[in-house]
N, C-alpha and C positions, 0 to 999 in steps of 0.2 A: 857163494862166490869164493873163490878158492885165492887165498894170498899167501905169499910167501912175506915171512915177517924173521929178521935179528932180531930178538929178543934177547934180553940182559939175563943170563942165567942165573944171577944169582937173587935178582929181581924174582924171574919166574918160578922159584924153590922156595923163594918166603910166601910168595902167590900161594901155592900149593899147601903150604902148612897154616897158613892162618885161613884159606879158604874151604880148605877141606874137598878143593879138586881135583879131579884125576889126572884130567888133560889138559894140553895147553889149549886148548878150543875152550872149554868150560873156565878156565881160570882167564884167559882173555876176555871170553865173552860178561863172567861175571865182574871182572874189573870195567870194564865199557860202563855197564849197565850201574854199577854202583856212582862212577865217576859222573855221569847225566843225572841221577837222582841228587847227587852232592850242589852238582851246578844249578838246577831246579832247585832247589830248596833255597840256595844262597840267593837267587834270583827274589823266591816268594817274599824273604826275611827281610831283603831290601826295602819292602812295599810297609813294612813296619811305622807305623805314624806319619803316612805321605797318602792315605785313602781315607776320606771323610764317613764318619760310623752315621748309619743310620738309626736312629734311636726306636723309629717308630718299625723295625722289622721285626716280625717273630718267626725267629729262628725255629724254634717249637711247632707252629706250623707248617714252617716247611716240611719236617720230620714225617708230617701225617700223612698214612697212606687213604688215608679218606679223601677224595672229592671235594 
């Protein structure tokens, strides 16, 4: 999908040097991508002592690729 985007250039040239990107596609797209993993995470770290531990689960089992 093709946009046209103002971008803050001075924004977009610290993009480039701390991301290590070429283009503003790839420095976009990796700023998006980081920005939803940040929100996803903040979201997870919410759930922090608000979900009941099941004592009797083993984690260890689940791990097994055995049947």
């Amino acid at each position: 999908m093709a946009t046209n985007l103002a971008l803050d250039q001075d924004l977009l040239e610290r993009a480039f040097l701390l991301s290590g990107e070429a283009t503003k596609k790839a420095a976009v797209t990796r700023a998006l991508q980081e920005f939803i993993a940040r929100r996803e995470q903040k979201r997870v770290a919410e759930l922090f002592g608000k979900l009941d531990w099941d004592a009797s689960f083993d984690y260890k089992a689940e791990r097994s690729r055995e049947p």
